[in-house]
N, C-alpha and C positions, 0 to 999 in steps of 0.2 A: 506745179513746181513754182509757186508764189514764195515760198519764204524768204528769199531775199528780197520779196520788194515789200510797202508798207502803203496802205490807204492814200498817203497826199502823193506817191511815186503812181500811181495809176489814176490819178485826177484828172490829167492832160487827157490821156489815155480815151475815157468814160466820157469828155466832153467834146472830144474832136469828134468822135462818132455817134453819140447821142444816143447814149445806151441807157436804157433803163431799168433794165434787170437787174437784179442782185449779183454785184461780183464778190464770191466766196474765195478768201484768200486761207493760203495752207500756210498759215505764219510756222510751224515748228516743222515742214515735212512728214507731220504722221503721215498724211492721207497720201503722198507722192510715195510713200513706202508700202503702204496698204496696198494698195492697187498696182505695188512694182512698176510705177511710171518710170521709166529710164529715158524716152523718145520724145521731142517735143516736134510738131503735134501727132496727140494722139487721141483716137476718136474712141469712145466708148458706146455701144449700144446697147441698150439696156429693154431688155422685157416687160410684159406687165405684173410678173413677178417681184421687179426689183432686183433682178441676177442678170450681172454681165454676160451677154449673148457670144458678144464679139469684141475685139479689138481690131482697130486699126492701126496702124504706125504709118506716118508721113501723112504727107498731102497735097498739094491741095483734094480732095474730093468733086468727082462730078456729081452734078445734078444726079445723073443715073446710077451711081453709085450708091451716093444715098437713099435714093428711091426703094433699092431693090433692097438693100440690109433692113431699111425699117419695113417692108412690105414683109420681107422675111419672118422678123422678129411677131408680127401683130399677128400673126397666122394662128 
């Protein structure tokens, strides 16, 4: 759910945490539409097919939470 923000609005953002991964913004909201994001946050788990396993809605997530979804999915 990025479309309101824009590349120098998450600068601060990328540099206070020291992040180095690719952050992929949804400037028009297709993809928030695609995937019916209505929740922020929400967790997607994803197989090794490529196909949404799971959803999650809220969080924070434990440790063991996560553990056990992606132990799930690799099965």
């Amino acid at each position: 759910m990025t479309y309101q923000d824009t590349s120098p609005d998450i600068a601060p953002f990328i540099n206070k945490y020291g992040l180095t991964f690719p952050i992929l913004l949804d400037e028009t909201g297709e993809i928030a539409h695609l995937y019916q994001l209505n929740s922020l946050p929400s967790s997607y788990f994803i197989n090794r097919a490529g196909i949404i396993s799971e959803v999650v809605i809220g969080g924070p997530m434990s440790e063991a939470l996560l553990r056990t979804r992606i132990e799930k999915i690799l099965q």
